[in-house]
C-alpha positions as CSV (number, residue, x, y, z in Angstrom):
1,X,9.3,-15.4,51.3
2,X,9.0,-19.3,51.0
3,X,7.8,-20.7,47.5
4,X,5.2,-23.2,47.7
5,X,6.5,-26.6,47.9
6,X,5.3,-29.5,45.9
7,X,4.2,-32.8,47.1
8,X,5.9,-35.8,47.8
9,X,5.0,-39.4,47.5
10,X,8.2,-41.6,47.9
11,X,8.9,-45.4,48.7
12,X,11.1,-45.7,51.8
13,X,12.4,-49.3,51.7
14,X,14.5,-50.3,54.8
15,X,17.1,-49.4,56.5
16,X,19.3,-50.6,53.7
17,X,18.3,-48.0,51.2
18,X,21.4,-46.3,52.1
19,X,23.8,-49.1,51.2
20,X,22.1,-48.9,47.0
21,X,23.8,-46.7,44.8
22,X,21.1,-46.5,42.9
23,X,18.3,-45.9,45.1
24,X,20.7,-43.3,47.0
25,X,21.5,-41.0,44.0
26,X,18.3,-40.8,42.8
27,X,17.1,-39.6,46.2
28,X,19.8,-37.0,46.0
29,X,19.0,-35.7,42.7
30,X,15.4,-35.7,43.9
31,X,15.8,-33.3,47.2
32,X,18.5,-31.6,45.1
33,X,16.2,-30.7,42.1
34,X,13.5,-29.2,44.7
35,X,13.1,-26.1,46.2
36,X,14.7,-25.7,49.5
37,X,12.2,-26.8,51.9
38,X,11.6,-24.6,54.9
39,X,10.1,-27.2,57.3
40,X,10.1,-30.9,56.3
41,X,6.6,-32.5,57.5
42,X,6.2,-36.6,57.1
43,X,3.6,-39.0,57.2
44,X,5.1,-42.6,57.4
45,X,3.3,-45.7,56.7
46,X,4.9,-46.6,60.4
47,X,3.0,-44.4,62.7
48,X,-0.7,-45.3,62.7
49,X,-2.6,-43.7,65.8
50,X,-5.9,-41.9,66.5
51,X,-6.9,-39.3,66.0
52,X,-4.2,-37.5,64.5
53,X,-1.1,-37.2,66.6
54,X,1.7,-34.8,66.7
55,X,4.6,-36.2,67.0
56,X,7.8,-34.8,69.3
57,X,9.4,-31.3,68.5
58,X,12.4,-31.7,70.4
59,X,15.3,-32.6,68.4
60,X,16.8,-34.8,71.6
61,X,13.9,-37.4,71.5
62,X,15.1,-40.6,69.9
63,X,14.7,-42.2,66.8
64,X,12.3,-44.5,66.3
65,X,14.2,-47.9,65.0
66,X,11.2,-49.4,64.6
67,X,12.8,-52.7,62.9
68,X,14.5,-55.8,63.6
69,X,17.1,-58.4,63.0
70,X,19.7,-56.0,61.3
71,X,23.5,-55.4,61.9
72,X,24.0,-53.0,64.7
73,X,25.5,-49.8,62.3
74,X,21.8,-49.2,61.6
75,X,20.5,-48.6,65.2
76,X,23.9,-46.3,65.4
77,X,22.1,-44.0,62.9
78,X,21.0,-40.5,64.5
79,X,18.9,-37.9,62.9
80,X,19.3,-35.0,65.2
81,X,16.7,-32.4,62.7
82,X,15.8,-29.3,64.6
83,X,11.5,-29.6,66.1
84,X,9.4,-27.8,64.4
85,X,7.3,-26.6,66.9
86,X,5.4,-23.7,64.9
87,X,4.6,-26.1,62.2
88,X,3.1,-28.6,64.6
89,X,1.0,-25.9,66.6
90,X,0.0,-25.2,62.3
91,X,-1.0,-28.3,61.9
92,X,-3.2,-28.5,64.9
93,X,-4.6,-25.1,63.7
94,X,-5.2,-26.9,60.0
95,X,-7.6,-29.3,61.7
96,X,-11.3,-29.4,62.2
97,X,-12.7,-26.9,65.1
98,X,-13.1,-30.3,67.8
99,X,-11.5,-32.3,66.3
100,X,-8.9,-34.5,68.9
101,X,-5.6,-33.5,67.9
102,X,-3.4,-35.7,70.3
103,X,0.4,-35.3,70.9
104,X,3.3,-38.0,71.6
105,X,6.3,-36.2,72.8
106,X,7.9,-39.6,73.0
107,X,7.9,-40.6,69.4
108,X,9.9,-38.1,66.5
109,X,10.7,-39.9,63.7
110,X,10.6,-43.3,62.4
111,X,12.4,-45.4,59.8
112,X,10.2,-44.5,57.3
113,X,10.7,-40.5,58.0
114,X,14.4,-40.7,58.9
115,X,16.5,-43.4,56.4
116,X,14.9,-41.4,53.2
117,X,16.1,-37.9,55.2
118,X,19.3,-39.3,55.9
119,X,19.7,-39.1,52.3
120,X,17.6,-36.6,51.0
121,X,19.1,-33.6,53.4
122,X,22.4,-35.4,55.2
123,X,23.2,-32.2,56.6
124,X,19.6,-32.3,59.1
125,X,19.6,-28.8,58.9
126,X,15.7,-28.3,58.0
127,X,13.4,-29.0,61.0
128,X,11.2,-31.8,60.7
129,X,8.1,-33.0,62.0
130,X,6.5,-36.7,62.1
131,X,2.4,-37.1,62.5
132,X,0.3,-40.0,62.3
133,X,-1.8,-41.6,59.9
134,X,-5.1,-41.5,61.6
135,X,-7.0,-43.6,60.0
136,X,-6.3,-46.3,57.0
137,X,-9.1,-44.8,54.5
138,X,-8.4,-43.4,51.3
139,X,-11.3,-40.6,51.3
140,X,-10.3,-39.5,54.4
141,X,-6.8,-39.8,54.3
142,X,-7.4,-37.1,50.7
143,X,-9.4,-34.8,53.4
144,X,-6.4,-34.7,55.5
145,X,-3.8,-34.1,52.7
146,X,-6.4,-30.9,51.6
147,X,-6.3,-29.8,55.6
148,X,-2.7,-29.4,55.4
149,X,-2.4,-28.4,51.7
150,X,-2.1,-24.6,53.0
151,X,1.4,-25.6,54.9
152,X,3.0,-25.8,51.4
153,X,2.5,-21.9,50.7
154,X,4.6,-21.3,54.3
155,X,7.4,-23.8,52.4
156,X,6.5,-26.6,53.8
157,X,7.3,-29.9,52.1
158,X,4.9,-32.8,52.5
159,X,6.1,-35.9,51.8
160,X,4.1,-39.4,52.1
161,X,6.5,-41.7,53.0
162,X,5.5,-45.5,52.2
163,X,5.7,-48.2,49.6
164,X,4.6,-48.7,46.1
165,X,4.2,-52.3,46.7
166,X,4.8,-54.0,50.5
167,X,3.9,-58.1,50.4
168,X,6.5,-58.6,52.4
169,X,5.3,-62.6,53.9
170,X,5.4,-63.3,49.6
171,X,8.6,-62.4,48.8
172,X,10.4,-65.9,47.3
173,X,13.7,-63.9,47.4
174,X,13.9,-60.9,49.4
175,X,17.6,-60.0,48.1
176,X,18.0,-56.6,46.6
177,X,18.2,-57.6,43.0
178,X,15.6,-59.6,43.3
179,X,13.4,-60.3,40.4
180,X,10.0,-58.9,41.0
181,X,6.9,-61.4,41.5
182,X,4.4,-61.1,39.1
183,X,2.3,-59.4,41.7
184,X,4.7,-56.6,42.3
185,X,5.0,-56.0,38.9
186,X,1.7,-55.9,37.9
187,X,0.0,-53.2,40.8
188,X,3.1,-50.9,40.1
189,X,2.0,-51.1,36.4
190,X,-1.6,-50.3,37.3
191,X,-0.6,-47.6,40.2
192,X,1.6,-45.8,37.3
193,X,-1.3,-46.1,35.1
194,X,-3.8,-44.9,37.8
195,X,-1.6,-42.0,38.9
196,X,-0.5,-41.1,35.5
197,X,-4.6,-41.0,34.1
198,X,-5.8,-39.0,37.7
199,X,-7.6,-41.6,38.3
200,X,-8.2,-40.7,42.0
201,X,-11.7,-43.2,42.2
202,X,-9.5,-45.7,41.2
203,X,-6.9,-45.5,43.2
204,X,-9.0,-44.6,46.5
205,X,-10.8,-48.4,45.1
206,X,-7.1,-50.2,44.9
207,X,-8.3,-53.0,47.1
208,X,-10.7,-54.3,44.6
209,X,-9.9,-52.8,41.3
210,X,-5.9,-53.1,41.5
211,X,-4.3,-56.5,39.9
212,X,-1.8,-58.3,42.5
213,X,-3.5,-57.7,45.5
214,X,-3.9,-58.7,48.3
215,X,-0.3,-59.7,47.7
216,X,1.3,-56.4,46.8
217,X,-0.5,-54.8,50.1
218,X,-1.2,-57.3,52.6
219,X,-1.9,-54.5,54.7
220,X,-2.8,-51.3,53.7
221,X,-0.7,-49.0,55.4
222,X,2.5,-48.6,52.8
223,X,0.0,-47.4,49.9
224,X,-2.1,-45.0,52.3
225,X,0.4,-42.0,52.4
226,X,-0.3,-41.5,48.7
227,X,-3.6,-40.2,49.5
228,X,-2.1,-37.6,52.2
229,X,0.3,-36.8,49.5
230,X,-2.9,-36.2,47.0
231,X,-4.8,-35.0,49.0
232,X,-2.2,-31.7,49.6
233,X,-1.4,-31.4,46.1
234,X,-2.8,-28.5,44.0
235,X,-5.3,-31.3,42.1
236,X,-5.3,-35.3,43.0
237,X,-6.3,-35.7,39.6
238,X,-3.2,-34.1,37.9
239,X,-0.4,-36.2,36.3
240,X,2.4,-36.3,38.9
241,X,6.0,-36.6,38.0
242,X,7.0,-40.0,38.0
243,X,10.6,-39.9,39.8
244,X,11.9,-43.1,40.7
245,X,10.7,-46.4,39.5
246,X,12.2,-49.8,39.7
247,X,12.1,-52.4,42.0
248,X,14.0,-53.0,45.4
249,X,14.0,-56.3,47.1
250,X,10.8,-57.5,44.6
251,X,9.1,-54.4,45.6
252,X,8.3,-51.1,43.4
253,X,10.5,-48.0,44.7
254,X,7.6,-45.8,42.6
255,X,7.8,-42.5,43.9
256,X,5.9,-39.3,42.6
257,X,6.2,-35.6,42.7
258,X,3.1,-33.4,42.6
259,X,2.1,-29.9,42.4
């Protein structure tokens, strides 16, 4: 029988992630230290459409390489996962009786499911599915994690895929060893902080309680998979497992494991 899966919260970065040693082995020893997921299911901070929407199950639909102005080797990259078709007709199940459940059978798997996966579980063995984020706020966003919390007793790993901190337009030096701005530095503080203390009213307020912003989330879609990822965790106000921290580019690689 599958064990129930834990909860995944992780910062994605760019296509680059794969080129830091760093970042790369502590992504390994991450997927290695888990329990061997049965299905893989992924919310990305790249995927925003509503209502919810399914994304492809058919492991010859293409990446989405939904980025620009890089070297060709990373549009090479191909992440042929088997579909998970049960999981997605489960998902549609986990919803709402009327509630719009659309599907895209254009669209698999974006940047921010596929350069972590690449990593994660190289061998693509474990079928994967992609859905949307359906709508930007927190409270719902936690009602939709709870929806799909059952998935994990079937061995289903969750993960919210996003970024800790994402003020991309007020980076001064967006090398990888960059030193962090102020701003990055600060909302990571106060997102470990928040995270760490359960702190869910908190963190559903970030936009107006959190230090550094607007600057660490210009947008709001790199911090809005964390509340998929509480949402479908056992408590949101537990204390997660911190797993990586540090900062990539300026930006905090924070990324949290939950029961």
């Amino acid at each position: 029988m599958p064990s129930r899966m834990p909860v995944v919260f992780l910062s994605h970065g760019a296509p680059p992630l794969v080129d830091d040693a760093l970042w790369v082995s502590q992504l390994r020893s991450w997927a290695a230290a888990l329990p061997t997921p049965a299905k893989i299911l992924v919310v990305s901070a790249h995927w925003e459409a509503a209502p919810l929407t399914v994304g492809s199950t058919d492991a010859r639909t293409p990446l989405t390489y939904d980025f620009w102005g890089f070297p060709d080797r990373y549009y090479d990259v191909t992440y042929d996962a088997p579909g998970a078709p049960d999981l997605a007709a489960a998902v549609r199940a986990s919803m709402p009786d009327g509630a719009a459940v659309r599907d895209d059978d254009g669209r698999r798997l974006d940047h921010g499911a596929y350069v972590p996966l690449t990593v994660m579980y190289p061998d693509a063995t474990v079928p994967v599915l992609q859905i949307s984020l359906p709508t930007l706020d927190p409270a719902a966003l936690l009602r939709l994690g709870e929806r799909l919390r059952p998935l994990r007793d079937e061995g289903v790993l969750i993960i919210g895929s996003g970024f800790t901190t994402h003020g991309l337009p007020y980076l001064e030096d967006p090398s990888p060893g960059a030193v962090p701005p102020g701003w990055s530095v600060e909302f990571d503080a106060w997102a470990h902080e928040r995270t760490a203390a359960g702190d869910v009213d908190a963190l559903i307020d970030f936009r107006t309680r959190a230090p550094g912003m607007p600057y660490a989330h210009p947008t709001i879609e790199h911090f809005a998979p964390l509340f998929v990822a509480l949402g479908a965790s056992d408590d949101p106000a537990q204390r997660p497992r911190q797993v990586i921290d540090g900062f990539w580019m300026g930006l905090a690689k924070r990324s949290l494991e939950l029961a």
